[in-house]
C-alpha positions as CSV (number, residue, x, y, z in Angstrom):
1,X,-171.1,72.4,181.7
2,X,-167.1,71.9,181.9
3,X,-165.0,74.6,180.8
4,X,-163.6,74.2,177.6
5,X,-159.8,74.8,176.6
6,X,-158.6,76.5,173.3
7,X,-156.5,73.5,171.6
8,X,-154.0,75.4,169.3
9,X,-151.9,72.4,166.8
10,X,-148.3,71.2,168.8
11,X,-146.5,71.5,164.8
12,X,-145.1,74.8,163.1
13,X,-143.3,77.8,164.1
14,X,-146.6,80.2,164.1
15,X,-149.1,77.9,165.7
16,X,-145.9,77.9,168.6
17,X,-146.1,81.8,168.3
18,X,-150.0,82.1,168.4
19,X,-149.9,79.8,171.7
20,X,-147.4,81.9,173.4
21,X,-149.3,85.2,172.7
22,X,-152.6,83.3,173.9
23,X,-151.0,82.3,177.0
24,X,-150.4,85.8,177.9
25,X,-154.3,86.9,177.9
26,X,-154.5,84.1,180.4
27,X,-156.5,81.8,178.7
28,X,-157.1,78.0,179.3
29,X,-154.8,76.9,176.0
30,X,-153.5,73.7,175.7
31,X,-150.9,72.0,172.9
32,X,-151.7,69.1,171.0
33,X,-151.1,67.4,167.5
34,X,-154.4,68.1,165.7
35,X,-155.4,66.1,162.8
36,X,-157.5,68.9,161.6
37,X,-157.7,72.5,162.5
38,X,-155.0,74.4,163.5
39,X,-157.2,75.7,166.7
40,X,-160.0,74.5,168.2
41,X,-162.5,74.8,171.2
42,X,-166.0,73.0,171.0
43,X,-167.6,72.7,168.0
44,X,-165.0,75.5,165.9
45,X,-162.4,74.8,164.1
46,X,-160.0,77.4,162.7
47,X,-157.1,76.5,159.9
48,X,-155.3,79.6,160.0
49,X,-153.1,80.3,156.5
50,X,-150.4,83.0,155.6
51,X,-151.3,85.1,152.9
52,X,-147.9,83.7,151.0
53,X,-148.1,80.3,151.8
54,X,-152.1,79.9,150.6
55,X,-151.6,79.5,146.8
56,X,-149.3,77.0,147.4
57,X,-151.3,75.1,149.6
58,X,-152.8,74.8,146.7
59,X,-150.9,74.8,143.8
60,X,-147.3,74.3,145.3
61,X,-145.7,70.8,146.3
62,X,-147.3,70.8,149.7
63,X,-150.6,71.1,147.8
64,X,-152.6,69.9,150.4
65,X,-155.1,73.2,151.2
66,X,-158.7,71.4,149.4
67,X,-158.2,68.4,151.7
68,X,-158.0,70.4,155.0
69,X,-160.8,72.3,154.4
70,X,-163.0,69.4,153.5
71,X,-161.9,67.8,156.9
72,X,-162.6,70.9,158.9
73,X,-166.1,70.5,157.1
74,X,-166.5,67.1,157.9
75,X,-165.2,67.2,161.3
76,X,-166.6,70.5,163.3
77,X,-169.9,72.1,163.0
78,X,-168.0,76.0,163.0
79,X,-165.4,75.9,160.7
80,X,-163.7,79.2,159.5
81,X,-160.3,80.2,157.6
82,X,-158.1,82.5,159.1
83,X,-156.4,84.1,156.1
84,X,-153.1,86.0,157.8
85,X,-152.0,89.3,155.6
86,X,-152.9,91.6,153.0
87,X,-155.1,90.4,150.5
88,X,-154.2,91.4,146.8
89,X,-157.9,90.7,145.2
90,X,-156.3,91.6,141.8
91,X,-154.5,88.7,142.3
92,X,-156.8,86.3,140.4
93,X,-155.8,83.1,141.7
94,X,-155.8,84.2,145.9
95,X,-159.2,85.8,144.4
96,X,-160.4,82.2,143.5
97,X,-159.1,80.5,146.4
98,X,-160.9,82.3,148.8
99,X,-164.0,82.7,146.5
100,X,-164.1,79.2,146.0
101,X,-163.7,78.6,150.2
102,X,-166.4,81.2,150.7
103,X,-169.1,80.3,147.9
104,X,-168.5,76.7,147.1
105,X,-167.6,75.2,150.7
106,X,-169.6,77.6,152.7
107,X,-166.9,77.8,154.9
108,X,-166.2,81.9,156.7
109,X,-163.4,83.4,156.1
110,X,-161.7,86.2,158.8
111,X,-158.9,88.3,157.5
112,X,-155.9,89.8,159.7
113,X,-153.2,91.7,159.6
114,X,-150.8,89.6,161.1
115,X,-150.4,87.0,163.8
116,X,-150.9,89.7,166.6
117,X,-154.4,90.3,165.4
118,X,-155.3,86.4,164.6
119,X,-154.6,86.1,168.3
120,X,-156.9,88.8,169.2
121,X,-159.8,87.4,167.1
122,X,-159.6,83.9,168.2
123,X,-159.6,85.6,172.0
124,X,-162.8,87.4,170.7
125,X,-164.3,84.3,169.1
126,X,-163.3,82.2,172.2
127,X,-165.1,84.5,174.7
128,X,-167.9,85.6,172.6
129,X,-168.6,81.7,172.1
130,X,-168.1,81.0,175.7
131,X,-165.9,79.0,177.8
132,X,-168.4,76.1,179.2
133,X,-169.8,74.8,176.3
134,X,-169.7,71.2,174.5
135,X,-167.1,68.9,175.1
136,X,-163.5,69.9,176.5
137,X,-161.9,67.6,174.5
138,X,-161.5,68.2,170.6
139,X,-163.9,66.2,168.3
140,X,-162.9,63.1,166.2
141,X,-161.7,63.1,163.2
142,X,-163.7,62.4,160.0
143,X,-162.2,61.6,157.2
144,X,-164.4,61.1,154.2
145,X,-163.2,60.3,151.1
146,X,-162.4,62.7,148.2
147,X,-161.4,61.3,145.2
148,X,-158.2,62.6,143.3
149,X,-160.6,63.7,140.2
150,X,-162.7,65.7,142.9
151,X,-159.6,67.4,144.4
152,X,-158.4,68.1,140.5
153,X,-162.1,70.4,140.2
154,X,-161.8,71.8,143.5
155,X,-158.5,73.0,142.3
156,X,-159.7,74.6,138.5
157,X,-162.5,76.2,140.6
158,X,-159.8,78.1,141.8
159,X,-160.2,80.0,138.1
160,X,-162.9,82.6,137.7
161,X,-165.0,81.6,135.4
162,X,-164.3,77.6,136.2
163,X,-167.2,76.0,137.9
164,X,-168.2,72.7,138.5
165,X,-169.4,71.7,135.2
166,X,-166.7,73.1,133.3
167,X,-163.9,71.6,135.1
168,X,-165.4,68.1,134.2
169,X,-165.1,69.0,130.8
170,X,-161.9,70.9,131.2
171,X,-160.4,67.0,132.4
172,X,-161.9,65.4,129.8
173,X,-160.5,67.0,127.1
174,X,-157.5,67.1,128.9
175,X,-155.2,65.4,131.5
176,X,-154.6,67.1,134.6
177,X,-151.0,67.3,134.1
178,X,-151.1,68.4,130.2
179,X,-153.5,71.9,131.1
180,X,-150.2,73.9,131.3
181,X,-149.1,72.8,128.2
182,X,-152.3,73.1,126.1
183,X,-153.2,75.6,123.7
184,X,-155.9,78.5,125.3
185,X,-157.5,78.8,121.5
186,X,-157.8,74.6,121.1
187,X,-158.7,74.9,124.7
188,X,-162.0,77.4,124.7
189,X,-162.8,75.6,121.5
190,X,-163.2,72.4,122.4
191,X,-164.9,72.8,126.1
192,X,-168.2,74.2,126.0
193,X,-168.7,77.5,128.3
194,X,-165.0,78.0,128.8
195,X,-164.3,81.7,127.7
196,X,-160.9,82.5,126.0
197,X,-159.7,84.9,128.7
198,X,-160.6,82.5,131.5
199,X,-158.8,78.9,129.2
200,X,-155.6,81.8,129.0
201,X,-155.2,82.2,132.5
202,X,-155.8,78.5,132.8
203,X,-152.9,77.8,131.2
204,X,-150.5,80.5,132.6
205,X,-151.5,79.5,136.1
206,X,-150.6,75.4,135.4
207,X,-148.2,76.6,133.5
């Protein structure tokens, strides 16, 4: 088998960080622009997201978090989020986002404390895993299609209470861009299954 190297992404400041700190536990790292994955070695894949900046990957102008995942999915047989910081679960929509990763993309989800503990765990996934497995070099790409109407539900899912079937009807009774604007009572009326509570903090979170 050839020994395989941890590719860690050649863009942003903490990627930078995380291969400087993997350097020092003497590791075989390497730098590269990754189309997908932050890290990678074999057949993982790892997009590793700050606490603050995952809700708006999703719902901020770089809203770009439901199309990375689906790549990791597409592209490596092991992929898992790295979610970097305390995790307020009474925080509904962080609570859906990592729900919705968990339960509706199957994808595992590790938790650390900060960027000093992501580098330990991806040392303990890299030697657990082994370093003379697969191929050395990171996997191709695939980019399958998703639809903007697809990336629209992934992103009600995000909602407690929002599931598949209700965010079809959600965008049929309403644009996209109109559900911060609507009325929670018109709202739960008009789509089938959608509770009061859950259309209110529809609204207030497209708001």
């Amino acid at each position: 088998m050839i020994n395989i190297p941890i590719w860690v992404d050649s863009r942003g400041s903490g990627e930078k960080e995380l291969f400087t700190l993997l350097s020092s536990k003497h590791l075989d790292i390497r730098q590269k622009y990754l189309d997908s994955a932050d890290i990678c070695f074999g057949e993982v894949g790892i997009e590793r997201k700050e606490i603050n900046d995952l809700v708006n990957s999703v719902i901020g102008e770089n809203r770009h978090y439901w199309q990375q995942i689906k790549l990791l999915k597409d592209t490596y047989k092991k992929p898992i989020v790295i979610i970097e910081g305390i995790v307020n679960w009474k925080d509904k929509m962080v609570a859906g986002i990592i729900l919705s990763t968990l339960l509706k993309w199957n994808i595992p989800i590790i938790q650390t404390h900060n960027i000093y503990d992501t580098a330990e765990r991806i040392y303990q996934m890299f030697t657990c895993y082994g370093a003379n497995k697969c191929k050395s070099y990171p996997p191709i790409v695939i980019k399958k299609g998703l639809t903007v109407k697809e990336i629209q539900w992934c992103m009600l899912m995000t909602i407690r209470g929002v599931g598949t079937e209700t965010s079809k009807k959600i965008l049929k009774y309403v644009e996209f861009n109109n559900i911060g604007k609507s009325d929670p009572e018109q709202l739960s009326k008009n789509v089938k299954g959608l509770g009061i509570k859950t259309a209110t903090k529809l609204v207030e979170v497209f708001k």
